[in-house]
C-alpha positions in Angstrom: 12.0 4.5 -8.4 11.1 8.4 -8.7 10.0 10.3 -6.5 6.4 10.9 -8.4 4.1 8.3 -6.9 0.7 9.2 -8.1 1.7 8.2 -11.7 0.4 5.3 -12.4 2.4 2.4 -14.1 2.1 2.0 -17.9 1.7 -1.4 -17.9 -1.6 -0.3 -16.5 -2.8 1.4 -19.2 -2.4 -1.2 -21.3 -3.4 -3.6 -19.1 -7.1 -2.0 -18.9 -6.9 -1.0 -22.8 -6.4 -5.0 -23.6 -9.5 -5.7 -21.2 -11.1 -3.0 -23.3 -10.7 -4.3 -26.5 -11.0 -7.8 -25.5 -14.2 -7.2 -24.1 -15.7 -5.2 -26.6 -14.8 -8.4 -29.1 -16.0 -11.3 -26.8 -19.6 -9.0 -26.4 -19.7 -8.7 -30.3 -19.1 -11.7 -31.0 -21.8 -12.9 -28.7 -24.0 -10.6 -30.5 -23.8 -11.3 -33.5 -23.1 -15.2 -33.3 -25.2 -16.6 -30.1 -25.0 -19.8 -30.6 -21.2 -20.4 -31.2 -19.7 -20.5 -28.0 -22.6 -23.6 -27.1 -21.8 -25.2 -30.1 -18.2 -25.3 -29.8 -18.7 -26.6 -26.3 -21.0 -29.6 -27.3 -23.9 -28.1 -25.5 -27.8 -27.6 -26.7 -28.6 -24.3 -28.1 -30.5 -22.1 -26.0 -34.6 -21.1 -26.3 -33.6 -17.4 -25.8 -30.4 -16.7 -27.3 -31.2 -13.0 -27.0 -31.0 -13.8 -23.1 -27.2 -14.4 -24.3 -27.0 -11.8 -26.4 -27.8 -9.2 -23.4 -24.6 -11.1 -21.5 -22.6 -9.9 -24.6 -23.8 -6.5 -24.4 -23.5 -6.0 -21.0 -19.7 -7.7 -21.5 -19.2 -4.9 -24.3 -20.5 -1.8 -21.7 -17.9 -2.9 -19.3 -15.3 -2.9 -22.3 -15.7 1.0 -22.6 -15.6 1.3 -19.0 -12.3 -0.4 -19.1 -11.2 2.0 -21.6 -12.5 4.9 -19.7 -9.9 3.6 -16.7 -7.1 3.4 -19.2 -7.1 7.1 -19.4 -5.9 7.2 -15.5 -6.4 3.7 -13.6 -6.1 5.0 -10.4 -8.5 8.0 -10.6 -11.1 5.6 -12.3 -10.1 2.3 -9.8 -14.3 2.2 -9.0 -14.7 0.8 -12.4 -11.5 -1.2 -11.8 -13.3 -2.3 -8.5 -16.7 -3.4 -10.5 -14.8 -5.3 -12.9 -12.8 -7.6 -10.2 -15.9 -8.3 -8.4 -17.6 -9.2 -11.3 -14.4 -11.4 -12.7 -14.6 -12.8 -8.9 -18.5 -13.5 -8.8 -18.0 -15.4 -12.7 -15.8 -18.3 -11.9 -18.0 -18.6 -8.5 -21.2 -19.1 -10.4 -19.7 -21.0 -13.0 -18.3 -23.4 -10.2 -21.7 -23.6 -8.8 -23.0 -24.4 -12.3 -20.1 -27.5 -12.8 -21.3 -29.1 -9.3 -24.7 -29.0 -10.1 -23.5 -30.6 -13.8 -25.2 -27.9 -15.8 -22.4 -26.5 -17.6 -19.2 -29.2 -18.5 -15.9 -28.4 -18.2 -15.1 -27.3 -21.2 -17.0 -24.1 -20.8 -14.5 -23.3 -18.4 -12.1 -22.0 -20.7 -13.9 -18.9 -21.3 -13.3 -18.4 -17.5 -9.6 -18.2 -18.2 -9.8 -15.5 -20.3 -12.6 -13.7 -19.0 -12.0 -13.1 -15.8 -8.8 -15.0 -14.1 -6.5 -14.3 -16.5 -7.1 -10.6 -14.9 -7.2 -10.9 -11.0 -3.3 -10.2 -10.7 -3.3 -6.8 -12.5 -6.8 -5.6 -11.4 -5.8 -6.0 -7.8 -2.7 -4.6 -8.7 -4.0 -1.4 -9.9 -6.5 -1.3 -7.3 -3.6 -1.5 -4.6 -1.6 1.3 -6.4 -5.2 3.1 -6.4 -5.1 3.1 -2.7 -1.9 3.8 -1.9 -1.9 6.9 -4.2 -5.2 8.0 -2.2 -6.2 11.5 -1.6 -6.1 11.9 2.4 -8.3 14.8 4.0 -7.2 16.4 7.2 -8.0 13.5 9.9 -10.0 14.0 12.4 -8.0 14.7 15.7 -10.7 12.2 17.7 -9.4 9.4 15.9 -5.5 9.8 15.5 -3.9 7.9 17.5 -0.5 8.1 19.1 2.7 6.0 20.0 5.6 7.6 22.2 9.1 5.5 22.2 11.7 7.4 24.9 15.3 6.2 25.8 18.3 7.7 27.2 21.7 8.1 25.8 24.7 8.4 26.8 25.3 10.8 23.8 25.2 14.5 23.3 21.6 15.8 21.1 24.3 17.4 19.0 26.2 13.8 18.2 22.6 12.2 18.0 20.6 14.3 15.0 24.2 14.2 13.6 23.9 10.8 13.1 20.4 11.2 11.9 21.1 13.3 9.0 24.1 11.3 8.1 22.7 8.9 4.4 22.8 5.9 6.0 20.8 6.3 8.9 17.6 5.0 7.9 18.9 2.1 6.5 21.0 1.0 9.3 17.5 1.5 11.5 15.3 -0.2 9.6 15.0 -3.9 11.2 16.3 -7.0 9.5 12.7 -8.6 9.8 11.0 -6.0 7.8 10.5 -6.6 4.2 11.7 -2.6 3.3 14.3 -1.1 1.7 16.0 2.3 1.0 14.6 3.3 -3.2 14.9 6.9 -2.6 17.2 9.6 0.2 17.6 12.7 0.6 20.7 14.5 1.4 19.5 16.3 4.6 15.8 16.3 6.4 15.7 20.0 5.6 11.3 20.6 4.8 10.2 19.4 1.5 13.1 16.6 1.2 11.9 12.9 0.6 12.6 9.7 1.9 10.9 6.4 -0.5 10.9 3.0 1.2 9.7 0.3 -1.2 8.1 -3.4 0.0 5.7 -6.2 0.5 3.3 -6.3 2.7 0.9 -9.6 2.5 3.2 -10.4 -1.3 1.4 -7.2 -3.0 3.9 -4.2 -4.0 4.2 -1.3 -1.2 6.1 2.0 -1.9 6.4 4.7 1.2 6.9 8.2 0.3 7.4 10.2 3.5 7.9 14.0 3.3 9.9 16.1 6.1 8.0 18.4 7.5 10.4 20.3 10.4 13.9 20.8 11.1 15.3 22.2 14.3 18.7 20.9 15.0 19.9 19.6 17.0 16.4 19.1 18.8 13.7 17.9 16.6 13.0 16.9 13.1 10.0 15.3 11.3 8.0 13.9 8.6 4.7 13.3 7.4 3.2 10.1 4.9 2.8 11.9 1.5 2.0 8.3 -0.1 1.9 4.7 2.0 -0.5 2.5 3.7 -1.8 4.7 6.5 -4.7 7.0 6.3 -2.4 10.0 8.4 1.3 9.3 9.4 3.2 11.9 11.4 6.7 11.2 12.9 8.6 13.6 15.4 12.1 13.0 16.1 13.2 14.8 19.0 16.5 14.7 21.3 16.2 16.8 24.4 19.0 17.1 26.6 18.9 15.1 30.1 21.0 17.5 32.4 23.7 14.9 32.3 25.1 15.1 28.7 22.9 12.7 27.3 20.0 12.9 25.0 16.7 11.7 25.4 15.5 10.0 22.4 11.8 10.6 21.7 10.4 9.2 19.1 6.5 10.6 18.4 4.1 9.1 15.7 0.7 9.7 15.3 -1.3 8.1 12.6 -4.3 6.4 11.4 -4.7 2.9 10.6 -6.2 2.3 6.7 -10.3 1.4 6.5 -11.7 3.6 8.7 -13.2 2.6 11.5 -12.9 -1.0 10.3 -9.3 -0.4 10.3 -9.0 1.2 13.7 -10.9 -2.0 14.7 -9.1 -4.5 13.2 -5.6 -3.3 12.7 -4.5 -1.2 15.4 -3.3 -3.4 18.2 -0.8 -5.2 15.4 0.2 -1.7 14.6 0.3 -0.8 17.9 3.2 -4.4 18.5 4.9 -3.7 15.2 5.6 0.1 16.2 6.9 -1.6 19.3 9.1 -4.0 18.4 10.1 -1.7 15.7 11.1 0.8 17.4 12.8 -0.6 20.8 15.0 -1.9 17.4 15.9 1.9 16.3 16.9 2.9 19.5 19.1 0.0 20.6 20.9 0.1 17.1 21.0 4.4 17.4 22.4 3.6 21.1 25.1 0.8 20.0 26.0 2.7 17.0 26.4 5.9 18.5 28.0 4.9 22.4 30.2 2.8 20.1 31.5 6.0 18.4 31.4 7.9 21.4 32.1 6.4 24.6 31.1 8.4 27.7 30.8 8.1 31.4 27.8 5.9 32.3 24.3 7.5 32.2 21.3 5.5 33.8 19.5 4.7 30.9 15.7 4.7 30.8 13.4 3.3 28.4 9.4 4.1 28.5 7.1 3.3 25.4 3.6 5.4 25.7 0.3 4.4 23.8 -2.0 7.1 23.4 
């Protein structure tokens, strides 16, 4: 894994370019020859084989669209988009078409090759597409917000140590979550990167996070330069408690994918998963660090804030 994540794959490419071509053939074909496909089939030639002959050219107009997208499939994932719906809506009618015993089964076979053979990589490059999206500033109405405190019984000095040390983010990332470590930086100095790749519902997920601030040993951040939210911002701060402890804040805003469908549907499972997430980090950070550094006994307070 690199750190570039707006590239798109090259299988891609060639994926689209195949559709292309393929395409292009199968609408030519049916252009030139439109009776072949009904004779091969067993079935009686139709009245109006220019009716057919129109499917074959509007086959062939989405072949150069196809080969448009090859040029850069995520940039062009509307025509992507078209083409799985209409490689979705196909099989559908044609199903219809079987019950009602208009077409026989053997007809079928042009759906394998028409349209299932590419579901997978269509809404594969559609999910890279979205990803790899170009966020706008979000609108400050609609960010929402998720505050995680604890106390330690651990200096803010020991504590961002620990935070800056390589294997940090692995050891805090829970056992139940399908992520791992591609890509980290040496430090969380500003411009550094941290790449967590996935699955999320079996489809592909890659999480580029940027840092943003640094102010040790009291704060340090990050922002979502490439992921599944529509805005992710994460401040890490540890604020002394008057006791020698730190106070372990953990502040995210962010913006659930989708819009406003999104904010609808999604956020009250984002909402648990931050939870249970993060009480995670903070008992591991706390057994990790009191571990290494045992200290007088602190009263230790936990409050999670939704915002």
């Amino acid at each position: 894994m690199t750190a570039n994540r707006t590239e798109p794959p090259g299988w891609a490419r060639w994926c689209l370019r195949a559709a292309g071509v393929y395409n292009l053939a199968w609408g030519a074909t049916v252009i030139a020859f439109p009776h072949l496909l009904f004779d091969l089939c067993g079935i009686a030639r139709l009245n109006y084989p220019e009716i057919w002959q129109c499917v074959g050219m509007i086959v062939g107009v989405y072949g150069v669209g196809y080969l448009i997208a090859a040029g850069d499939p995520y940039r062009h994932w509307p025509i992507v988009l078209v083409g799985l719906l209409g490689k979705v809506f196909g099989p559908i009618g044609f199903a219809v078409a079987l019950a009602k015993g208009t077409f026989p089964p053997v007809f079928g076979l042009t759906i394998l090759t028409n349209d299932l053979l590419w579901w997978i990589p269509f809404a594969l490059i559609l999910w890279g597409a979205f990803l790899n999206r170009q966020l706008g500033t979000p609108d400050p109405a609609a960010v929402r917000r998720f505050v995680k405190e604890s106390r330690l019984a651990v200096s803010p000095v020991e504590v961002f140590r620990f935070h800056e040390t390589p294997d940090a983010l692995r050891q805090l990332i829970p056992p139940w979550e399908p992520m791992r470590v591609a890509e980290a930086p040496g430090g969380l100095q500003p411009g550094t990167r941290v790449i967590l790749v996935g699955r999320v519902f079996g489809l592909p997920l890659w999480w580029v996070a940027v840092h943003t601030e640094y102010d040790p040993p009291r704060r340090f951040a990050d922002r979502q330069e490439a992921g599944p939210f529509d805005y992710w911002y994460h401040r890490h701060e540890f604020r002394e408690d008057g006791v020698g402890g730190t106070l372990l804040r953990d502040e995210v805003e962010y913006l659930p994918p989708f819009g406003r469908l999104g904010r609808w549907l999604l956020d009250r499972m984002i909402r648990r998963k931050l939870t249970r997430m993060f009480d995670y980090r903070h008992d591991t950070t706390r057994r990790l660090l009191e571990a290494i550094h045992p200290a007088a006994d602190i009263e230790r307070t936990e409050a999670t804030t939704d915002a």
